[in-house]
C-alpha positions in Angstrom: 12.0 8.3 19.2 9.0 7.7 16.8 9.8 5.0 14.2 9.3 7.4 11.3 10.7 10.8 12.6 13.6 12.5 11.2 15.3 15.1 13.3 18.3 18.1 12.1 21.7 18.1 14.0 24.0 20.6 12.5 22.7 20.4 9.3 22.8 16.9 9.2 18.9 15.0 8.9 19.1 11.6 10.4 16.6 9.3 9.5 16.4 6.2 11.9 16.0 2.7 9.9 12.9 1.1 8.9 12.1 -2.5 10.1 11.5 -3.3 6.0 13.5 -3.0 3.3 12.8 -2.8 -0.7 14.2 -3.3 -3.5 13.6 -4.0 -7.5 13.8 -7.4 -8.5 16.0 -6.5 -11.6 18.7 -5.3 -9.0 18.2 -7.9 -6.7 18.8 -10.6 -9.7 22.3 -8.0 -11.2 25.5 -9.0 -11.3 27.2 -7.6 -8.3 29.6 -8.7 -5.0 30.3 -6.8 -2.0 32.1 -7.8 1.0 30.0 -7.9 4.6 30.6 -4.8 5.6 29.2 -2.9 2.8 26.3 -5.1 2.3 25.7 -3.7 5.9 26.1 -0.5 4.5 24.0 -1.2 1.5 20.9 -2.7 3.7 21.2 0.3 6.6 20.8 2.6 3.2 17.5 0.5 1.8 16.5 0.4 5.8 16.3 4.6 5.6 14.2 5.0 2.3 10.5 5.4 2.6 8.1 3.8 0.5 6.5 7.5 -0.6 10.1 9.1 -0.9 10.3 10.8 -4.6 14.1 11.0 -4.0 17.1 10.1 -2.4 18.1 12.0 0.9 21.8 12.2 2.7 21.9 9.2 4.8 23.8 8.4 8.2 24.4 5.2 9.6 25.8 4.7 12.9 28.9 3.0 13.4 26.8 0.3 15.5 25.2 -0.9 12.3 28.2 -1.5 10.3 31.1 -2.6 13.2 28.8 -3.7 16.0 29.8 -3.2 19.4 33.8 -2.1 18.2 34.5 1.2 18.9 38.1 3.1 19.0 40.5 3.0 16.2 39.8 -0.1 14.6 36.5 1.1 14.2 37.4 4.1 12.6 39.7 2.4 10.1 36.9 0.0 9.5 34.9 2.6 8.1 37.3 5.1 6.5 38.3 2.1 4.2 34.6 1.3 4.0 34.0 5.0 2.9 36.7 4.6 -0.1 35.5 1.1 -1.1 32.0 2.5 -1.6 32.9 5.3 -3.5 34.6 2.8 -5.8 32.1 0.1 -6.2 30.0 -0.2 -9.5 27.2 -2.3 -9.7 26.7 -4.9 -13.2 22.7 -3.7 -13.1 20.1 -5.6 -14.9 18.4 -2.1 -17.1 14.9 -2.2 -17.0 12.0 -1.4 -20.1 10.4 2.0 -20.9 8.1 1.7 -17.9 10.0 0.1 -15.3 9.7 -3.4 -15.9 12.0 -5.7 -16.7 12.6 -7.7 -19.6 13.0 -10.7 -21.5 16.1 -10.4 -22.6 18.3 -7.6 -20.6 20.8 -5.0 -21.5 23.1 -5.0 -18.3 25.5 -1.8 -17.3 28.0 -0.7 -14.8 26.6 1.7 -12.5 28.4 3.4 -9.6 26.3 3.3 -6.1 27.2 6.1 -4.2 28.4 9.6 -5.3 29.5 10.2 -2.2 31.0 9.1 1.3 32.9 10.0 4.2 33.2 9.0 8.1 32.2 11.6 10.6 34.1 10.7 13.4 32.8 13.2 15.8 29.1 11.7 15.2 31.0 8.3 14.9 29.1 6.7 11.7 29.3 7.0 7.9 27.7 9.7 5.7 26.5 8.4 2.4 24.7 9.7 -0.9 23.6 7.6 -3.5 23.8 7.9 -7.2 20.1 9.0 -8.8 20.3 6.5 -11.4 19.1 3.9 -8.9 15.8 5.8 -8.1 13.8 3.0 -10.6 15.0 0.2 -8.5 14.8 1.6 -4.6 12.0 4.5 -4.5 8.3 4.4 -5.8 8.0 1.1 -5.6 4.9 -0.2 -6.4 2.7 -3.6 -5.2 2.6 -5.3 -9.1 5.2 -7.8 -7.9 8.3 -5.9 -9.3 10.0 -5.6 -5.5 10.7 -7.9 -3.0 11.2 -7.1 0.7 12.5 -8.5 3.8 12.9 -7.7 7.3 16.1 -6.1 8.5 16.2 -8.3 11.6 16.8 -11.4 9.2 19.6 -9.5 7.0 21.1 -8.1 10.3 22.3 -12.2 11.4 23.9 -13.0 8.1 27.7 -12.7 7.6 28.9 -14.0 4.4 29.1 -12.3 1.5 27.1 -14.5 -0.9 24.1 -15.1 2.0 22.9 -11.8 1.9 22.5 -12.2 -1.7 21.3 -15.9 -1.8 19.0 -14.5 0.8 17.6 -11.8 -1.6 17.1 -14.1 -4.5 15.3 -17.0 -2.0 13.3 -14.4 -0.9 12.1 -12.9 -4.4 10.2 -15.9 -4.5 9.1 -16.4 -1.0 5.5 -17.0 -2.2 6.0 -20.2 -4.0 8.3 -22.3 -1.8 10.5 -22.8 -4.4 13.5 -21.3 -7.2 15.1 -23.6 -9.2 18.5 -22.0 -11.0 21.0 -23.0 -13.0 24.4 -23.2 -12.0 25.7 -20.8 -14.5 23.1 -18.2 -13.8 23.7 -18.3 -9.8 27.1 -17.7 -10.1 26.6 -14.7 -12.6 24.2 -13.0 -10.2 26.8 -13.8 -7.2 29.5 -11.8 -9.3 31.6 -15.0 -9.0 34.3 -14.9 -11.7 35.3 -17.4 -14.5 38.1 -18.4 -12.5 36.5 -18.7 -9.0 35.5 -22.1 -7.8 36.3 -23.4 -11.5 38.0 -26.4 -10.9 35.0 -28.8 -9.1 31.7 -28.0 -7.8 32.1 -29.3 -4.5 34.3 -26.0 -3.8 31.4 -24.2 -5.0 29.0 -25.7 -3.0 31.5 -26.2 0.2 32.4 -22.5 0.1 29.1 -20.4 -1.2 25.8 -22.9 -1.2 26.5 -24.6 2.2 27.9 -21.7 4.1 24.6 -19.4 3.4 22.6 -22.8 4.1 24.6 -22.8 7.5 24.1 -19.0 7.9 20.2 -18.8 6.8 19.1 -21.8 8.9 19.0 -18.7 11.4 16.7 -16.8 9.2 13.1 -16.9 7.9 14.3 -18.7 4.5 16.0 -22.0 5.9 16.3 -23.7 3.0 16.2 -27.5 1.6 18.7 -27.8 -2.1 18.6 -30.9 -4.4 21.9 -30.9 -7.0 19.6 -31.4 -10.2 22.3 -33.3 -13.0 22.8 -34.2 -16.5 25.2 -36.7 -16.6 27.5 -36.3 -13.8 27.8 -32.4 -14.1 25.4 -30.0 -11.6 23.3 -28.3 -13.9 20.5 -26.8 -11.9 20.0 -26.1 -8.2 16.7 -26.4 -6.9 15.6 -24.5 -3.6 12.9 -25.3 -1.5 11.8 -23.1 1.9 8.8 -22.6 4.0 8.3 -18.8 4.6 5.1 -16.7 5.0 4.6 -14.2 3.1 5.5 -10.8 4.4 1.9 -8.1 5.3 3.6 -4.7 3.1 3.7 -2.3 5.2 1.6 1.2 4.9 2.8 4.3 3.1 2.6 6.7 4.9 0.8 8.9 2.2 -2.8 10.3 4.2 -5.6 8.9 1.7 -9.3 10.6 1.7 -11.3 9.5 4.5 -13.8 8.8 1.6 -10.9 6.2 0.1 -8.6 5.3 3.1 -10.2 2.1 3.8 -11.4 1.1 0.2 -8.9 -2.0 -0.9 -7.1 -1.6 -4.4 -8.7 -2.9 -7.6 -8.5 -7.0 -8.3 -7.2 -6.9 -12.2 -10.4 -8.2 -14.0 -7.8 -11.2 -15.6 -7.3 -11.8 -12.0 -11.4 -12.0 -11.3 -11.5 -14.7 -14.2 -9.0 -16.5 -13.4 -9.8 -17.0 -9.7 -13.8 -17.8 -11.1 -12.3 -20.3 -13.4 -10.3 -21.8 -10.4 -6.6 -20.7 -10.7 -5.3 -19.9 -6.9 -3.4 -17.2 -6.0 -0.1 -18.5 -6.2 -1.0 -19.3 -10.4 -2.1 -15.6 -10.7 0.9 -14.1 -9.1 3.1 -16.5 -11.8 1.1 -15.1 -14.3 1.5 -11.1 -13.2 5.2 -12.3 -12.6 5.1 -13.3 -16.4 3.5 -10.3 -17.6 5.8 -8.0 -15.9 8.6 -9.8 -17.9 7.1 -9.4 -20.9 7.1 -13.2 -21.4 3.7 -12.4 -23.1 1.1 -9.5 -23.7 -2.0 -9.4 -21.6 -4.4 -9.8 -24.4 -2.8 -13.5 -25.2 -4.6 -14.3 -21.3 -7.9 -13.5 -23.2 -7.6 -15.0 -26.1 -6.5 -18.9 -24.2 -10.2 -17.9 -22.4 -11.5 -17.8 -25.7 -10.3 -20.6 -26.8 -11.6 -22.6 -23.9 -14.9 -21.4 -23.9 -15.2 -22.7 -28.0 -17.6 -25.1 -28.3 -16.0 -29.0 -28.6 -17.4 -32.6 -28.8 -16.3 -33.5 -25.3 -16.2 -30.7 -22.3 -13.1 -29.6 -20.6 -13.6 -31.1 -17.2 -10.4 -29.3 -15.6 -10.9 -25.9 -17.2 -9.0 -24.0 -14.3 -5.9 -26.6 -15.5 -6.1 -26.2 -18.9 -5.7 -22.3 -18.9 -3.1 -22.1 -16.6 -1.1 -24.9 -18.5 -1.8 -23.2 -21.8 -0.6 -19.2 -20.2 2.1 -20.6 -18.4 3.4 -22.8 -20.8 2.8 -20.4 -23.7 1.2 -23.6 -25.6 -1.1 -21.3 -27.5 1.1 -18.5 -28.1 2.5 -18.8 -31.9 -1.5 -19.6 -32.7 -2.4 -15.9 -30.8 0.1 -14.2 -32.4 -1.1 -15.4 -36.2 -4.4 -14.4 -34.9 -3.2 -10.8 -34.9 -2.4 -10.9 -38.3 -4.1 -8.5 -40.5 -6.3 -10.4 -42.5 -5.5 -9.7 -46.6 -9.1 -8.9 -48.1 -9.2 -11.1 -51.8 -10.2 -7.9 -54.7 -13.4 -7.5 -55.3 -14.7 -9.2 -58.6 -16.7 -7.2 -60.8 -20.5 -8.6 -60.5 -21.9 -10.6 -63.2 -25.5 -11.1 -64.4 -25.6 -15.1 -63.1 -25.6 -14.7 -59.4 -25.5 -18.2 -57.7 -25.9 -19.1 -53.9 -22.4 -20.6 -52.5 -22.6 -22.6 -49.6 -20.0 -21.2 -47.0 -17.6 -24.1 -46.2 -16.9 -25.5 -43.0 -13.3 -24.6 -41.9 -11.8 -26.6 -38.8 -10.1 -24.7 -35.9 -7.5 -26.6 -34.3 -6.2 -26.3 -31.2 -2.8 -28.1 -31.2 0.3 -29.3 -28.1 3.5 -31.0 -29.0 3.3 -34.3 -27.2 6.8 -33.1 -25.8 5.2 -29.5 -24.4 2.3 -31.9 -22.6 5.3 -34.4 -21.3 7.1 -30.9 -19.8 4.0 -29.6 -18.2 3.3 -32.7 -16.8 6.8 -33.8 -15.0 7.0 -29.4 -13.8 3.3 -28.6 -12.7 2.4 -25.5 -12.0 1.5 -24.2 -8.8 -2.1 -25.1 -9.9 -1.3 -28.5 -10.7 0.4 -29.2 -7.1 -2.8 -29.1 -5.3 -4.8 -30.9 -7.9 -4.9 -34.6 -8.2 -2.2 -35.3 -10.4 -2.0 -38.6 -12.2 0.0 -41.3 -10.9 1.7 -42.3 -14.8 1.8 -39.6 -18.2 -0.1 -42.2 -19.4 -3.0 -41.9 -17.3 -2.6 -37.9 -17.4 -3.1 -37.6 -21.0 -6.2 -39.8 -21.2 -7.5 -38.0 -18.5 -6.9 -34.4 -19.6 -6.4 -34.7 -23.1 -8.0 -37.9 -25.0 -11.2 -37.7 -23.0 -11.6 -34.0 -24.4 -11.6 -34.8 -27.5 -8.4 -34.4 -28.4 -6.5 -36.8 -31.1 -2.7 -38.3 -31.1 -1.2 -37.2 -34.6 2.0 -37.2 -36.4 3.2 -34.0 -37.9 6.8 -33.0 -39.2 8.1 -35.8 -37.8 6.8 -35.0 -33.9 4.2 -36.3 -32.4 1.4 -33.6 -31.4 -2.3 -33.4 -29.7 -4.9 -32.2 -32.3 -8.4 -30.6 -31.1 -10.6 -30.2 -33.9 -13.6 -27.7 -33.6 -16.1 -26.6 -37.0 -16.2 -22.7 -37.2 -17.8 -20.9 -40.1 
């Protein structure tokens, strides 16, 4: 059978699975747990849904895909029960902004998955339809870093409940190597309860961290984990894995011959960017930020601005500076005052004595805490990881700061970097 065929029996379409599936990142970062079976159910689903579908279609899945090789009774009551539980499972989903993006701050809501199930024993799978409300996060998916995907071969060796989502959130950020979480918010996405795992963190990590470490060793995310502390109390888990990035795979939308093999448009903040010398990896943090809403684009030309102003001494790292400064939102507050409408003072009525008044000199300032320079330093970017990186703070801020010109001053009672340039 052709990969992408679909084919009528009785009324019934069947839609063989994909070898990719998709899905949003604000579901794959919700609040929800299901047992194995239906996150088998839940990935043969995403497996039959094609990048250009506009809508969801009636789905069957084999028994095979959700029992493996059992067959007979306890088969079937595998999957009657599955049937009911699906029916009954509502999602804690992460809602998204006006155009499909997620934001800062999230509303979440209880959404039911599928409006419909049943097993057909005489075909011997499960027949499923899913709720419309979840057509933002699985169809139409587009390629501005607001889906993840993964292969179904990887999902199909994982047993444990919490590895298929641990997988999900690893892979989100396949690109960089790295996802750093805290405790709290990994066990909110897991849909652990209060009560679950309360008493000591080694259950925690016995039970749900080392289990999917065990279970995705298998996998294309084996992963490293460091117990990040304050005090004796596990704060923050950090995650570090070696995977290449997945090639997308095709729609299967015909494009002109005139425009079939004509690549899509680079973002001109992209073009800049990877002029000024920020790599791929700091680009695809920055769309990642945008997409968020952390900040608008026009604050990425405004920090370009500001690094092109003339100064006494030249930024020798100009590719550092900007991404330290859009990443770490150092110039933010000063962009936004910028868009401040300016108050015009009234016009005074003119008098006979006209005079010539020099126009004064005002002083732009380009300011960082001491404590933002001390964060950006001890968490570079992925920028700063393949730069040189100096060996003390010390050395880093006469490097990258004093020897630009900038100036160690006290203010409010914090001790802040000061860059003073004449406009008029």
């Amino acid at each position: 059978m052709l990969p992408n065929c679909r084919f009528v029996t009785s009324q019934l379409t069947v839609i063989p699975p994909r070898p990719e599936v998709r899905q949003h990142n604000a579901l794959i970062n919700s609040s929800f747990v299901l047992n194995t079976l239906e996150w088998r159910a839940f990935t043969a689903i995403l497996a039959r849904i094609h990048p250009d579908d506009e809508e969801f279609k009636e789905y069957f899945i084999p028994a095979p895909e959700l029992v493996g090789e059992e067959t007979g009774g306890s088969a079937y009551l595998q999957i009657k029960s599955l049937s009911k539980r699906l029916l009954n499972r509502t999602l804690y989903v992460e809602l998204l902004g006006p155009n499909g993006e997620r934001v800062s701050k999230p509303d979440y809501e209880y959404i039911s998955f599928i409006t419909k199930a049943r097993y057909m024993r005489q075909r011997g799978g499960l027949f499923v339809k899913v709720n419309p409300d979840f057509i933002p996060y699985l169809l139409q998916l587009t390629q501005r870093g607001n889906f993840t995907k993964s292969l179904t071969t990887e999902l199909k060796s994982l047993s444990s409940s919490h590895s298929f989502k641990i997988y999900w959130l690893l892979s989100e950020y396949r690109t960089f190597g790295t996802r750093t979480i805290t405790v709290e918010d990994l066990r909110f996405r897991l849909g652990i309860r209060a009560d679950e795992y309360a008493d000591r963190f080694n259950n925690f990590k016995a039970k749900v961290l080392d289990k999917a470490q065990e279970e995705l060793s298998d996998t294309d995310l084996c992963f490293e984990m460091e117990l990040l502390r304050e005090g004796k109390a596990v704060r923050q888990i950090r995650f570090t894995f070696n995977a290449s990035p997945l090639v997308l795979e095709p729609s299967a939308t015909k494009l002109p011959l005139a425009t079939a093999h004509t690549p899509p448009e680079r973002e001109v903040w992209v073009t800049e960017l990877l002029a000024l010398g920020v790599g791929e990896a700091g680009c695809e943090v920055i769309r990642r930020h945008l997409a968020e809403g952390q900040y608008p684009i026009d604050y990425l030309s405004y920090v370009l601005e500001v690094m092109r102003r003339p100064r006494k001494a030249k930024i020798r790292k100009p590719a550092d500076y900007v991404y330290k400064c859009i990443t770490g939102k150092l110039l933010l507050e000063e962009f936004y005052r910028s868009q401040e409408p300016v108050v015009m003072p009234p016009i005074d009525k003119p008098t006979r004595k006209t005079s010539i008044k020099s126009v004064p000199v005002v002083p732009a300032e380009t300011v960082f805490t001491l404590q933002e320079v001390q964060q950006m330093y001890d968490n570079p970017g992925p920028f700063l990881k393949r730069s040189e990186r100096a060996a003390t703070f010390e050395e880093h801020l006469q490097r990258v700061y004093l020897s630009q010109g900038f100036m160690l001053e006290e203010r409010a009672g914090q001790q802040v970097l000061v860059l003073k340039t004449n406009t008029y």
